[in-house]
PyMOL Python script that loads the backbone (N, CA, C, O; Angstrom):
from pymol import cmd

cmd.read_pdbstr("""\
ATOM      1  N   UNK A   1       0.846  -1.177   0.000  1.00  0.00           N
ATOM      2  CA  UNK A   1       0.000   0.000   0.000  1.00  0.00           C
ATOM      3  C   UNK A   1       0.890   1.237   0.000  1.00  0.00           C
ATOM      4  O   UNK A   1       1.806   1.420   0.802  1.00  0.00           O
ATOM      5  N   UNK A   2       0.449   2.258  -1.200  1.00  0.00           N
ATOM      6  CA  UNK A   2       1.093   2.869  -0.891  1.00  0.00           C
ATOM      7  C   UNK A   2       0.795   4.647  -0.745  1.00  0.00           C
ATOM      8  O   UNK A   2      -0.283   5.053  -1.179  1.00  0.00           O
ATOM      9  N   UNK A   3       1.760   5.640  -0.141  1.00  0.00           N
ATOM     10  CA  UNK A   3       1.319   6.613   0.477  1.00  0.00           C
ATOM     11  C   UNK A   3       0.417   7.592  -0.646  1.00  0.00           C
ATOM     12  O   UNK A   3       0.640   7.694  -1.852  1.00  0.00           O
ATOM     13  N   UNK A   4      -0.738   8.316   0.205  1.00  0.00           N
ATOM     14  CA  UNK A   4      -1.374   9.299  -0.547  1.00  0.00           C
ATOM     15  C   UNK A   4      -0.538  10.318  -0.979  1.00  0.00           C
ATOM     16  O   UNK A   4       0.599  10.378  -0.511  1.00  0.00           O
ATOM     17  N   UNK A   5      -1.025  11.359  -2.026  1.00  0.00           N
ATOM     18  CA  UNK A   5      -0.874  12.579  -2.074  1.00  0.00           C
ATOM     19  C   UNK A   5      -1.140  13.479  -1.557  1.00  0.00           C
ATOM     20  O   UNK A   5      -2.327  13.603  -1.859  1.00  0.00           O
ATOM     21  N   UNK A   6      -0.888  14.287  -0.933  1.00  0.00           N
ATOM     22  CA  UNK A   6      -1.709  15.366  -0.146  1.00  0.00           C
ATOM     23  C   UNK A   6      -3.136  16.247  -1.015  1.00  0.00           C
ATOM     24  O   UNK A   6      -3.973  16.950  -0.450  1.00  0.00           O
ATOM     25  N   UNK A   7      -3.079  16.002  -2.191  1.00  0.00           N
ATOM     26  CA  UNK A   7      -4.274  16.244  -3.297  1.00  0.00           C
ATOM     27  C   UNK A   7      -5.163  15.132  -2.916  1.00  0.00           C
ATOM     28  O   UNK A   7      -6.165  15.583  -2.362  1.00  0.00           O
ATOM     29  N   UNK A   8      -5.173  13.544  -3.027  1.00  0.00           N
ATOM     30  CA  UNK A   8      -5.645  12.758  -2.900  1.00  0.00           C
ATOM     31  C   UNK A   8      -6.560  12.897  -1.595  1.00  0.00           C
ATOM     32  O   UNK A   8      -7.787  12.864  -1.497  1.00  0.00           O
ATOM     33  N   UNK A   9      -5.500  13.075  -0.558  1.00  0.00           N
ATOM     34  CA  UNK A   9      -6.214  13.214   1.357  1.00  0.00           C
ATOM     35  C   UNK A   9      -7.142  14.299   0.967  1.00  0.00           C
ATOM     36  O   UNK A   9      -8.361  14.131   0.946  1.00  0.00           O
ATOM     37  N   UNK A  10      -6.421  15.679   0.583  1.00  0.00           N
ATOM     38  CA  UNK A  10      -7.366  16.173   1.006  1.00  0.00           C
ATOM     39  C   UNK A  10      -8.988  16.218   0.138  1.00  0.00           C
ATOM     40  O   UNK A  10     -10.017  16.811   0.461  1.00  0.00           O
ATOM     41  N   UNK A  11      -8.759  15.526  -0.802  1.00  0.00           N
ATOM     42  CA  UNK A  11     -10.305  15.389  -1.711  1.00  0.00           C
ATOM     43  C   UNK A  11     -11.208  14.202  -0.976  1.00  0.00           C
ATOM     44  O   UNK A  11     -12.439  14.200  -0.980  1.00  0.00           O
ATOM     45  N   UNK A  12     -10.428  13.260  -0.387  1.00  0.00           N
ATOM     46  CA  UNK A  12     -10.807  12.392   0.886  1.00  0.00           C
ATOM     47  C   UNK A  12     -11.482  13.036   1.778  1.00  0.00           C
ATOM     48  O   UNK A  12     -12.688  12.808   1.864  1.00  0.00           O
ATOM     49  N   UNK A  13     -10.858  13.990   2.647  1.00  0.00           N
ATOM     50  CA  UNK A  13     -11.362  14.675   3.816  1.00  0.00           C
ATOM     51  C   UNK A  13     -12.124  15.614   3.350  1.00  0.00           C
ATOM     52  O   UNK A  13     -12.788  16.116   4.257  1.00  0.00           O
ATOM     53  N   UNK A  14     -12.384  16.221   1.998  1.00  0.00           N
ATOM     54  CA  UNK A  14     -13.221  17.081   1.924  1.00  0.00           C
ATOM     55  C   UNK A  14     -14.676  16.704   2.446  1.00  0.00           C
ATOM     56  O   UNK A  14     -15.505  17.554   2.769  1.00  0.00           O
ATOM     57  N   UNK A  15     -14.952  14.922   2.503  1.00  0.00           N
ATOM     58  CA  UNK A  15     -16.185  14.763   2.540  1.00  0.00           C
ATOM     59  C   UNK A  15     -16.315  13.913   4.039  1.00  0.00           C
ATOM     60  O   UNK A  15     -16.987  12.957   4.426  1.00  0.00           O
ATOM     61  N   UNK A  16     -15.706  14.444   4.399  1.00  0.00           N
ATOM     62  CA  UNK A  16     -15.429  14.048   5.593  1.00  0.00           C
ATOM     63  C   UNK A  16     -15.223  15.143   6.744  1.00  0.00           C
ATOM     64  O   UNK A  16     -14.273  15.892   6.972  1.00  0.00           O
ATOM     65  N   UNK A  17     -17.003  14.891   7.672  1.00  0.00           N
ATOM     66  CA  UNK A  17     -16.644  16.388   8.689  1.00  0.00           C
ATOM     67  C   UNK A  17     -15.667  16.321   9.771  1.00  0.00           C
ATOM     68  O   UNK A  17     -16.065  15.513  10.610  1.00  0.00           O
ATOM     69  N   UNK A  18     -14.242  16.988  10.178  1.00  0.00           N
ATOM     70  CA  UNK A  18     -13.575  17.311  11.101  1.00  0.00           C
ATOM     71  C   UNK A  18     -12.713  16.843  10.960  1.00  0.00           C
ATOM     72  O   UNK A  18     -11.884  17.185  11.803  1.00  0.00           O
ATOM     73  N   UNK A  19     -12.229  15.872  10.004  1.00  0.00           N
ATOM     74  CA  UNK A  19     -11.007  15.089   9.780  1.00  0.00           C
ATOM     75  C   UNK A  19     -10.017  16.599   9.432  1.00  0.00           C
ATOM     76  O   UNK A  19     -10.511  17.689   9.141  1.00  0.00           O
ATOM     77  N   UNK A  20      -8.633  16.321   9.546  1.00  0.00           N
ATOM     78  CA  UNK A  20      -7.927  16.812   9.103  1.00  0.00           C
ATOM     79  C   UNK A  20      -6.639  16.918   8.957  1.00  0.00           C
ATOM     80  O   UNK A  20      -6.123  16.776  10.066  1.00  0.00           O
ATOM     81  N   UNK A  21      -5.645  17.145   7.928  1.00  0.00           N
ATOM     82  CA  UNK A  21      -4.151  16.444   7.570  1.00  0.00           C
ATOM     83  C   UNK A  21      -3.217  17.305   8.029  1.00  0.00           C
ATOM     84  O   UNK A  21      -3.333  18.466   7.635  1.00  0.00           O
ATOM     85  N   UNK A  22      -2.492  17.099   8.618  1.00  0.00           N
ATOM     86  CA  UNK A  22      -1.117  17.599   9.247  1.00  0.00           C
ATOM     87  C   UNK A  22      -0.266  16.581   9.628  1.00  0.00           C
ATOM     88  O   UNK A  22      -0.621  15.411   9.772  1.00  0.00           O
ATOM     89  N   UNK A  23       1.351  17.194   9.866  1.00  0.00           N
ATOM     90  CA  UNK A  23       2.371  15.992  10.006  1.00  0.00           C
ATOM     91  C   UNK A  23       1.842  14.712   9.986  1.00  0.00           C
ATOM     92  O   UNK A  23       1.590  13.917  10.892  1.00  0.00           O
ATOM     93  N   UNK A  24       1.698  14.652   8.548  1.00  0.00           N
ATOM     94  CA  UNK A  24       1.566  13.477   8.244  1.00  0.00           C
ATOM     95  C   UNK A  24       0.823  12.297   8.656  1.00  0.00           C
ATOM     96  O   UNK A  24       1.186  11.140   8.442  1.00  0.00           O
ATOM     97  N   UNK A  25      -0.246  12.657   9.264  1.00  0.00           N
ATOM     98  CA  UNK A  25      -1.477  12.318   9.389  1.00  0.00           C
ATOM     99  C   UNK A  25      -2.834  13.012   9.306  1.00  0.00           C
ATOM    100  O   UNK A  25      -2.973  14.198   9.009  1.00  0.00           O
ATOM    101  N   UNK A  26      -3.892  12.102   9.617  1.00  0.00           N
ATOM    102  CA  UNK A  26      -4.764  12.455   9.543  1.00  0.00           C
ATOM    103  C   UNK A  26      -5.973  12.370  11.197  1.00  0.00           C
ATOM    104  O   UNK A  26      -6.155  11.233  11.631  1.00  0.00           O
ATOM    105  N   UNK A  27      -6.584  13.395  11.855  1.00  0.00           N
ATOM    106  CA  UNK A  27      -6.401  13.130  13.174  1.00  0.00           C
ATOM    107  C   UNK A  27      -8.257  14.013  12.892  1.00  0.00           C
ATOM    108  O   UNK A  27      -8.645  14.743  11.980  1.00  0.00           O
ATOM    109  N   UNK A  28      -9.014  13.461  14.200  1.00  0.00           N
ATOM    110  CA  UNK A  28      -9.996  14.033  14.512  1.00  0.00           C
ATOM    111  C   UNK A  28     -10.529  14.296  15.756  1.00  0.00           C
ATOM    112  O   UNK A  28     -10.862  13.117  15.879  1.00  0.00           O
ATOM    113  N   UNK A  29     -10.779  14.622  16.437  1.00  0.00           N
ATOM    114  CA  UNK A  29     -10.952  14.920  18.077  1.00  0.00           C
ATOM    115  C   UNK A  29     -13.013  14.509  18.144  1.00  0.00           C
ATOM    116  O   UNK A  29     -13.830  15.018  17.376  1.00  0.00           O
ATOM    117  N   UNK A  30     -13.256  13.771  18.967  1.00  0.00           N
ATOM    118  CA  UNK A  30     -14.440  13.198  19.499  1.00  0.00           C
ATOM    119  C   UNK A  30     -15.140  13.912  21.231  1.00  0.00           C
ATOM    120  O   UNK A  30     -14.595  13.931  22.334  1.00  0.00           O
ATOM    121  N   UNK A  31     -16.194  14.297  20.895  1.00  0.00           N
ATOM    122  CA  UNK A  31     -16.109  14.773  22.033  1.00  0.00           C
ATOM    123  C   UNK A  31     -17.473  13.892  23.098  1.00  0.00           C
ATOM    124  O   UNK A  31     -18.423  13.387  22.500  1.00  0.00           O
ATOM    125  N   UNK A  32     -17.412  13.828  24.306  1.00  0.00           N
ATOM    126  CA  UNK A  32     -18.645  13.328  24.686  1.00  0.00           C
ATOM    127  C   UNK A  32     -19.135  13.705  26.072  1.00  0.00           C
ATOM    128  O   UNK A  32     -18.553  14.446  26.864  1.00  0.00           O
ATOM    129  N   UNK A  33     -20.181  13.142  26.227  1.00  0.00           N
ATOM    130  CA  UNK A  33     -21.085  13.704  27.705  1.00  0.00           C
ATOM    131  C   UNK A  33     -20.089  13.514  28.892  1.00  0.00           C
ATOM    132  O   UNK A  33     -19.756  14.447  29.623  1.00  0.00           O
ATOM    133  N   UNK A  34     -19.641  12.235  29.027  1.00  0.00           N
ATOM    134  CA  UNK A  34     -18.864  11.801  30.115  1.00  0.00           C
ATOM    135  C   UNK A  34     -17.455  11.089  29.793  1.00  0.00           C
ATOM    136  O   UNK A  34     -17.022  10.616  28.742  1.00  0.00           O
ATOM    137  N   UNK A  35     -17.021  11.166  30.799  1.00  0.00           N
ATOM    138  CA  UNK A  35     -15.295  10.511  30.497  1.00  0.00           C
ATOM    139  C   UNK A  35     -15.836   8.789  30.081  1.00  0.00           C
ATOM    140  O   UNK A  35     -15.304   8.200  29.140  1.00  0.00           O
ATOM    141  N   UNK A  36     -16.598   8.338  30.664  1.00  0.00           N
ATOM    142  CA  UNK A  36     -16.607   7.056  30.384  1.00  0.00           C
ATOM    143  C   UNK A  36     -17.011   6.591  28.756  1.00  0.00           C
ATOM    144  O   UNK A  36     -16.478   5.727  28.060  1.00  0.00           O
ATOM    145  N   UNK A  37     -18.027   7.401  28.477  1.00  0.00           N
ATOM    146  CA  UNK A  37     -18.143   7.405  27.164  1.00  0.00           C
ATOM    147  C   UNK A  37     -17.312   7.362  26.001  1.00  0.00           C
ATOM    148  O   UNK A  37     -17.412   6.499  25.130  1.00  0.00           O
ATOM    149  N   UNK A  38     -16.604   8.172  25.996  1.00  0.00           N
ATOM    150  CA  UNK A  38     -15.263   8.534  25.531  1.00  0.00           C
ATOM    151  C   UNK A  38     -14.423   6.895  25.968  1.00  0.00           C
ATOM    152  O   UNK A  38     -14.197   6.176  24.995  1.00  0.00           O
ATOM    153  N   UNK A  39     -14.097   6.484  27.019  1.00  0.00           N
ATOM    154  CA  UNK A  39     -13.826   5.205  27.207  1.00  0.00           C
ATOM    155  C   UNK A  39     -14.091   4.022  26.680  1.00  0.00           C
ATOM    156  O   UNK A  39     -13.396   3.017  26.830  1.00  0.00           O
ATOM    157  N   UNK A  40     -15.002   4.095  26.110  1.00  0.00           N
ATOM    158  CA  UNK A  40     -16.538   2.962  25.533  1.00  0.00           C
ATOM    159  C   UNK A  40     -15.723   3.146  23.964  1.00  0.00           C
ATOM    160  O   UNK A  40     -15.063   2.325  23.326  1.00  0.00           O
ATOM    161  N   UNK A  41     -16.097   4.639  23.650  1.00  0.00           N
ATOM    162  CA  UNK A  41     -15.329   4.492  22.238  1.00  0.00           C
ATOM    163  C   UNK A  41     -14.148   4.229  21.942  1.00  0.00           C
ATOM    164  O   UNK A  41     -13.903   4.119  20.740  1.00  0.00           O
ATOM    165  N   UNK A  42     -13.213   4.073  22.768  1.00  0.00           N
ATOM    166  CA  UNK A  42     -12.189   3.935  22.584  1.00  0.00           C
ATOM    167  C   UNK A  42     -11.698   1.941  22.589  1.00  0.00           C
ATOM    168  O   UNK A  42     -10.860   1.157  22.142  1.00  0.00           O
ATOM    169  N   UNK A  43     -12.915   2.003  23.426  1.00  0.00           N
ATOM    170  CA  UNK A  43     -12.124   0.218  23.273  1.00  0.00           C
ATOM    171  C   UNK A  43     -13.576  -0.464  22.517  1.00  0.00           C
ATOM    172  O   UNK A  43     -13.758  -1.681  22.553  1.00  0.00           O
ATOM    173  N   UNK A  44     -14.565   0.469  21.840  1.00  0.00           N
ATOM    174  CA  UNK A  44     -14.679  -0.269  20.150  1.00  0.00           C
ATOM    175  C   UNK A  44     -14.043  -0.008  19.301  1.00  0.00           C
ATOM    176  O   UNK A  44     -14.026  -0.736  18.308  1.00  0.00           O
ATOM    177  N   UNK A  45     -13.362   1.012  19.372  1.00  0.00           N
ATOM    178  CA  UNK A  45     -12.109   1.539  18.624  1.00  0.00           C
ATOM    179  C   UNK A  45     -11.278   0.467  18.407  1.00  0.00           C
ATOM    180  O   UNK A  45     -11.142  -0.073  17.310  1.00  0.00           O
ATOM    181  N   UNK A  46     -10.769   0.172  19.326  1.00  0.00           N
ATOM    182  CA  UNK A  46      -9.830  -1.044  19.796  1.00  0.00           C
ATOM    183  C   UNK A  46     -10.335  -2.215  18.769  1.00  0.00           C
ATOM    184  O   UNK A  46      -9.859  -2.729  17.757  1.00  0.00           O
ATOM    185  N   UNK A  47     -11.385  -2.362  19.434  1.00  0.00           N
ATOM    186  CA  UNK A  47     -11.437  -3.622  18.608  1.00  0.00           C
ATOM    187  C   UNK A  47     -11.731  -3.883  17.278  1.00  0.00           C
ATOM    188  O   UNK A  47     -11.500  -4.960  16.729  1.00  0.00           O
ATOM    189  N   UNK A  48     -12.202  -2.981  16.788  1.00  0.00           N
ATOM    190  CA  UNK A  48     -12.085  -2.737  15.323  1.00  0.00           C
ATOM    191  C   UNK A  48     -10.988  -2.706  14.703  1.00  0.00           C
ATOM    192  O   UNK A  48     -10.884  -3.662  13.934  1.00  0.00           O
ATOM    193  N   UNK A  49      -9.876  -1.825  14.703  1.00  0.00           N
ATOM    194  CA  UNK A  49      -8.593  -1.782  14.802  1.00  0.00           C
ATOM    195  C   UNK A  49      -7.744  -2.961  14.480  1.00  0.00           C
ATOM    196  O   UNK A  49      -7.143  -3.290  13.457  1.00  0.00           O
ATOM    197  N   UNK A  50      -7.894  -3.596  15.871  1.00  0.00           N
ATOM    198  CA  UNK A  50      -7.566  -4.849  16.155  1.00  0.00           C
ATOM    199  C   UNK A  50      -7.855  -5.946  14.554  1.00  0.00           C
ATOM    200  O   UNK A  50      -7.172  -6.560  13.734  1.00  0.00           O
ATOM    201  N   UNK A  51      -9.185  -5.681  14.815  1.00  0.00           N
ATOM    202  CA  UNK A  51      -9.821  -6.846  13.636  1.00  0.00           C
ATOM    203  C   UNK A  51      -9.099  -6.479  12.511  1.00  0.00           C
ATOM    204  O   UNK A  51      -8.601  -7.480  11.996  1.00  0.00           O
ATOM    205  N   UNK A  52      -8.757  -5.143  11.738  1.00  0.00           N
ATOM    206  CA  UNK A  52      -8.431  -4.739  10.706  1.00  0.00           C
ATOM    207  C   UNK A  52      -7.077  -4.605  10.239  1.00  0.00           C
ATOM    208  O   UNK A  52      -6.699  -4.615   9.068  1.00  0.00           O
ATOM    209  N   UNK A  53      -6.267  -4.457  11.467  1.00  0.00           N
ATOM    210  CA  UNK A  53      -4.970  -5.024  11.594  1.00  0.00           C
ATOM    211  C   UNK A  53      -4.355  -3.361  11.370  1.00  0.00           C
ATOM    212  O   UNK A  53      -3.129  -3.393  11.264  1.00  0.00           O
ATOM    213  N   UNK A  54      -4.880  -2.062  11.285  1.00  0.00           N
ATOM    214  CA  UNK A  54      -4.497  -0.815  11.401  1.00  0.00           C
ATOM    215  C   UNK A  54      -5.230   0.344  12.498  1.00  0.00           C
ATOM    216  O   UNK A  54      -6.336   0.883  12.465  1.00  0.00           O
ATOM    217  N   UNK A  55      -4.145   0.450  13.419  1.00  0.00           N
ATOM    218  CA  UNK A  55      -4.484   1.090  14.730  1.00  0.00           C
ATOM    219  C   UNK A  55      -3.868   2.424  14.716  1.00  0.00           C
ATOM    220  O   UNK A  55      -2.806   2.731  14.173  1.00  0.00           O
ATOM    221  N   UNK A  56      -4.909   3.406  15.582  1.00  0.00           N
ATOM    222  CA  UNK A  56      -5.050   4.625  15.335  1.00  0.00           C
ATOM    223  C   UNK A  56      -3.982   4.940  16.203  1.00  0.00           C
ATOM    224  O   UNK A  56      -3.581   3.886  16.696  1.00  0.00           O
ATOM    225  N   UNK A  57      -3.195   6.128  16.707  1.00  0.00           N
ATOM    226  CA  UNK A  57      -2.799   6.668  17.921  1.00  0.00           C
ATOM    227  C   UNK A  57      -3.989   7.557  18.685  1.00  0.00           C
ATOM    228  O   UNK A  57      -4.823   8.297  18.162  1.00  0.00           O
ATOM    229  N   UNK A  58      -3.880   7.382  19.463  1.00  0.00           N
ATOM    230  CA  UNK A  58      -5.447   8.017  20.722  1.00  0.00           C
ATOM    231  C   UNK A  58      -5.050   8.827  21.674  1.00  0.00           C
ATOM    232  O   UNK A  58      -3.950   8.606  22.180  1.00  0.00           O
ATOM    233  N   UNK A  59      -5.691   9.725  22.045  1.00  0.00           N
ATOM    234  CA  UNK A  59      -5.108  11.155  23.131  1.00  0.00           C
ATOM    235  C   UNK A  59      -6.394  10.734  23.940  1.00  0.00           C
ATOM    236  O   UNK A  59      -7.480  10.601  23.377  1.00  0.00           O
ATOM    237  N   UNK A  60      -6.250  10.573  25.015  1.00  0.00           N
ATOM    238  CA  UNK A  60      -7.731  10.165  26.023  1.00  0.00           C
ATOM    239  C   UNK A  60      -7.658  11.181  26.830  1.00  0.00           C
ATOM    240  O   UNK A  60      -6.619  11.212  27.489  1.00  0.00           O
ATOM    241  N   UNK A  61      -8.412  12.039  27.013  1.00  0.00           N
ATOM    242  CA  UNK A  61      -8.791  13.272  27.802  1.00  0.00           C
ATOM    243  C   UNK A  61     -10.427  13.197  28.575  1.00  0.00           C
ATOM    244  O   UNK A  61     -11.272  12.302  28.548  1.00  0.00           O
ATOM    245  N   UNK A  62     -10.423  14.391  29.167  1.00  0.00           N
ATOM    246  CA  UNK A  62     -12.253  14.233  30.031  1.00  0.00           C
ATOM    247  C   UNK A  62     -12.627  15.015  28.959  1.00  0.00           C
ATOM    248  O   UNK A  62     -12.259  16.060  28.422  1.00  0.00           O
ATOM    249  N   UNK A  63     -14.162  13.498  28.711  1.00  0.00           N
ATOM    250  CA  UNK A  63     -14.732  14.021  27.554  1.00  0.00           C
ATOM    251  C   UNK A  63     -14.541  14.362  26.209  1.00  0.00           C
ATOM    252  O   UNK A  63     -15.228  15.072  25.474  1.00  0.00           O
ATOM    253  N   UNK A  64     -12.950  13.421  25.892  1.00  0.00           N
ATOM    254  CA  UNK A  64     -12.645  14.044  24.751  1.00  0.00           C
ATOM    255  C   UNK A  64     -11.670  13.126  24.171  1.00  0.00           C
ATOM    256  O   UNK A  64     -10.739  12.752  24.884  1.00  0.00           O
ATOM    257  N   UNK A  65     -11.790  12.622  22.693  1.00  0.00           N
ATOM    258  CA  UNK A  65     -10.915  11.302  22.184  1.00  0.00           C
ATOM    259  C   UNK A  65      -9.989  12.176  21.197  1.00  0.00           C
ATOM    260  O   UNK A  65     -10.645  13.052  20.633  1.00  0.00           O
ATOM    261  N   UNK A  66      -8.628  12.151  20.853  1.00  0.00           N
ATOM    262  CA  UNK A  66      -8.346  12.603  19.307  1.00  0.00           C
ATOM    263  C   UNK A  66      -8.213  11.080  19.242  1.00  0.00           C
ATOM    264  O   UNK A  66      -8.048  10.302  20.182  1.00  0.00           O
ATOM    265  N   UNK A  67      -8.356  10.728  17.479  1.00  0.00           N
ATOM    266  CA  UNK A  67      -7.976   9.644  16.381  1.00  0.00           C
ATOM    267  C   UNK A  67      -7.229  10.069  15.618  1.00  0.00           C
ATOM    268  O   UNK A  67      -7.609  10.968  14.868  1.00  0.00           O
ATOM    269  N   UNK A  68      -5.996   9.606  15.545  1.00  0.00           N
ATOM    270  CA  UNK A  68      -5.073   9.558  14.597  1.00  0.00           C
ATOM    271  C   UNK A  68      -4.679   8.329  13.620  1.00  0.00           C
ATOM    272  O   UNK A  68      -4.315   7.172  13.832  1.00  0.00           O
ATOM    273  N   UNK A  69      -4.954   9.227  12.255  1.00  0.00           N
ATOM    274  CA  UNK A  69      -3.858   7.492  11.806  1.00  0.00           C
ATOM    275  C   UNK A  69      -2.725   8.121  10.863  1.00  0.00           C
ATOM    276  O   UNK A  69      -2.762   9.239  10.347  1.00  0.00           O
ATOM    277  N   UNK A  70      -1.882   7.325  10.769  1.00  0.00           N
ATOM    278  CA  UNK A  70      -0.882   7.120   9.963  1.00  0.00           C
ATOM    279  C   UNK A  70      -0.547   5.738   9.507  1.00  0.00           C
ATOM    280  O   UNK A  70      -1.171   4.722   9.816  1.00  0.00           O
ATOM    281  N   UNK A  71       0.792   5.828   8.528  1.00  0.00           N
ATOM    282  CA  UNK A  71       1.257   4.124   8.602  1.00  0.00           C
ATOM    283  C   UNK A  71       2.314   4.834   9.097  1.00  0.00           C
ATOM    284  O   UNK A  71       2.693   5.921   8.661  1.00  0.00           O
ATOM    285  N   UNK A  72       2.881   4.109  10.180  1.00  0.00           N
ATOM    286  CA  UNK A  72       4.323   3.969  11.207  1.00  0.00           C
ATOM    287  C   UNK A  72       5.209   3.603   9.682  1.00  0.00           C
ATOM    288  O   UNK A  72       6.128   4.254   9.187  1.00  0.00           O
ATOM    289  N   UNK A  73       4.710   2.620   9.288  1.00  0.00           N
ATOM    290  CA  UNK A  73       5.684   1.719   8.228  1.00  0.00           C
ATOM    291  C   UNK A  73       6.010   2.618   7.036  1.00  0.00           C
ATOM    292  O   UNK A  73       7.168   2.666   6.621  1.00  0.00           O
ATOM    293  N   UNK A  74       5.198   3.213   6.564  1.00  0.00           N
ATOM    294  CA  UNK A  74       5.198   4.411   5.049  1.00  0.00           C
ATOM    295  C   UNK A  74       5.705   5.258   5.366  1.00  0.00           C
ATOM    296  O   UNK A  74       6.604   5.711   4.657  1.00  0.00           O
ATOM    297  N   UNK A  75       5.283   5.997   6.850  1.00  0.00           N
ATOM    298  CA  UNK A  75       5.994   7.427   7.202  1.00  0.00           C
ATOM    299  C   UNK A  75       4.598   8.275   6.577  1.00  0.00           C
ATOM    300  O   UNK A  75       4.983   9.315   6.043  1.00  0.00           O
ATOM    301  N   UNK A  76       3.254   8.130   6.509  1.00  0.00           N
ATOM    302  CA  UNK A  76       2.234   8.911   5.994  1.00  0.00           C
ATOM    303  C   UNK A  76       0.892   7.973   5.956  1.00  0.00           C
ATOM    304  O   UNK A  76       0.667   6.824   6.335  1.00  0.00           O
ATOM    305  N   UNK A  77      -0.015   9.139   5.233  1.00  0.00           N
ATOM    306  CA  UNK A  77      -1.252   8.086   5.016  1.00  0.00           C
ATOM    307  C   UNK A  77      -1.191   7.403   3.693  1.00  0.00           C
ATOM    308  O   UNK A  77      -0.442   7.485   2.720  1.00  0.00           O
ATOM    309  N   UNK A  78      -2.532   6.506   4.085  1.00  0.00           N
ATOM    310  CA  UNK A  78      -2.984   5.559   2.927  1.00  0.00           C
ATOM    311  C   UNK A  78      -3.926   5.480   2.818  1.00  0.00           C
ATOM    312  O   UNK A  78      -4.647   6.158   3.550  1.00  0.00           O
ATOM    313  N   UNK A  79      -4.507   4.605   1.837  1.00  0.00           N
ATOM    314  CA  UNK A  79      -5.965   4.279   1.612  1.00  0.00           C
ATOM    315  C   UNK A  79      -6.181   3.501   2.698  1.00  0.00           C
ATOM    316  O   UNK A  79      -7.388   3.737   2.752  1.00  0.00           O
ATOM    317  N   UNK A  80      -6.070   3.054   3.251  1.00  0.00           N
ATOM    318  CA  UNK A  80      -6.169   1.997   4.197  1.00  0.00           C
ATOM    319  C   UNK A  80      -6.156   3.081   6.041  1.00  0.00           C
ATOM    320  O   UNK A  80      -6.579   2.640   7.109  1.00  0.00           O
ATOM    321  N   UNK A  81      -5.678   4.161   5.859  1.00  0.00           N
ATOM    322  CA  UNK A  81      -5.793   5.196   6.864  1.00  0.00           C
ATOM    323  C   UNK A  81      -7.227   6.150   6.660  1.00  0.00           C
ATOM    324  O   UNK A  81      -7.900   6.722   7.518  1.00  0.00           O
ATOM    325  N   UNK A  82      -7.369   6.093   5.479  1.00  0.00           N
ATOM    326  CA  UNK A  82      -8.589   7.106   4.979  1.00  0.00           C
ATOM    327  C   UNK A  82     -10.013   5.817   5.392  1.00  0.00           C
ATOM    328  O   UNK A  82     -11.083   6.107   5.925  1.00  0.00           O
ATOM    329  N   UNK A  83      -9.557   4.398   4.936  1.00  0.00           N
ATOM    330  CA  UNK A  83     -10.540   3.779   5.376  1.00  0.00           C
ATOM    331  C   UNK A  83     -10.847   3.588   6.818  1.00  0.00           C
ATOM    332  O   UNK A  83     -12.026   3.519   7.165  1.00  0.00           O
ATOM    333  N   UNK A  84      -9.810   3.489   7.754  1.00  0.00           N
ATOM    334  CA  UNK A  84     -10.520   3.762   8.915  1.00  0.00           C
ATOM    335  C   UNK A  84     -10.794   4.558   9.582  1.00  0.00           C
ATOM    336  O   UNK A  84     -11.308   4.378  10.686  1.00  0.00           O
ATOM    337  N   UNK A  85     -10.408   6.104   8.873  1.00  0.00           N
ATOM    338  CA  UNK A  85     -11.112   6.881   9.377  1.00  0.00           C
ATOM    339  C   UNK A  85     -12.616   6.937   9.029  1.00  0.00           C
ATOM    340  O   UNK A  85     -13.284   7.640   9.787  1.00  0.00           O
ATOM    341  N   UNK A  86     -13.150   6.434   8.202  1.00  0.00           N
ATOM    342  CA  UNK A  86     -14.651   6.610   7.667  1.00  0.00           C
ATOM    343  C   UNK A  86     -15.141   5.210   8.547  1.00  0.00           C
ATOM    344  O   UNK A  86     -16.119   5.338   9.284  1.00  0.00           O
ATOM    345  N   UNK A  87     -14.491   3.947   8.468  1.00  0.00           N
ATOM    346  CA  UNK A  87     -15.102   3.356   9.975  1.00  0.00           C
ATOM    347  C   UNK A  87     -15.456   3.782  11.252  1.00  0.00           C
ATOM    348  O   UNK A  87     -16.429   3.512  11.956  1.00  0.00           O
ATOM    349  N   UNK A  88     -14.430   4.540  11.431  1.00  0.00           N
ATOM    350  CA  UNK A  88     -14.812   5.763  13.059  1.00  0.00           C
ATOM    351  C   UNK A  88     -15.578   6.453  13.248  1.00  0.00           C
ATOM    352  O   UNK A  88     -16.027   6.696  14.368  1.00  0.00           O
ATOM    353  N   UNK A  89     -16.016   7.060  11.994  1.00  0.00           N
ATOM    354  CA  UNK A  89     -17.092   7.871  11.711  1.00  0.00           C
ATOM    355  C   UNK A  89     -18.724   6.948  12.074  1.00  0.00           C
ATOM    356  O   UNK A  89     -19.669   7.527  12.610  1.00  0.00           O
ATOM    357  N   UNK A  90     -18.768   5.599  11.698  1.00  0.00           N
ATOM    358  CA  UNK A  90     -19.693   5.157  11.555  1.00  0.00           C
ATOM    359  C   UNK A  90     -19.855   4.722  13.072  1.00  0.00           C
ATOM    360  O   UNK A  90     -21.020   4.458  13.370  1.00  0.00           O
ATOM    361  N   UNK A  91     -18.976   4.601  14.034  1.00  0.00           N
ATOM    362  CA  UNK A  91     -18.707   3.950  15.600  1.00  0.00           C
ATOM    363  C   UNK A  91     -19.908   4.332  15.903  1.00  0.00           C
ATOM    364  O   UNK A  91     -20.357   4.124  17.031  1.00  0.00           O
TER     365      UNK A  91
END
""", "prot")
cmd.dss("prot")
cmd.show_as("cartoon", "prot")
cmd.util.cbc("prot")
cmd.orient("prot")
C-alpha cells in the first residue's frame, strides 16, 4: 500500500466532517457527555482496529478522544488510513 498525495487526502477529507491532515497524518478529536463514554469508544475503537490489523494513535482526555492514523511503516497516510477513518465515523 502505498502513500497518498496530499491532493488525494485532502479530496478524501473534503467529505469528511472534522477530519484533518497535518504531520503526516490524519487526526480528529471526538467529544462526549462523560469521560466514560469517551472510554466505551475507545475500546470499540480497539477492537475494530484490532480486527483490521491498522491502529489509530489516541489522546484520552475528560470528555474528549483525538484519532489519529498514519502508517508507522510508510511514514504517511494511505488508503487503508482514509478507510478507517470513515469506519470511526460510523462507531
Amino acid at each position: 500500500m502505498s502513500l497518498l498525495k496530499s491532493k488525494q487526502i485532502s479530496d478524501e477529507l473534503d467529505n469528511m466532517d472534522g477530519w484533518v491532515f497535518e504531520n503526516n497524518k490524519i487526526t480528529k478529536s471526538y467529544h462526549f457527555d462523560n469521560y466514560m463514554d469517551g472510554i466505551k469508544f475507545v475500546n470499540i475503537l480497539a477492537d475494530k482496529a484490532e480486527e483490521l490489523n491498522h491502529h489509530p494513535d489516541l489522546l484520552v482526555g475528560w470528555c474528549e478522544v483525538s484519532v489519529s492514523f498514519t502508517s508507522h511503516d510508510k511514514g504517511g497516510v494511505t488508503s487503508a488510513c482514509i478507510e478507517m477513518a470513515k469506519i470511526v465515523e460510523k462507531l
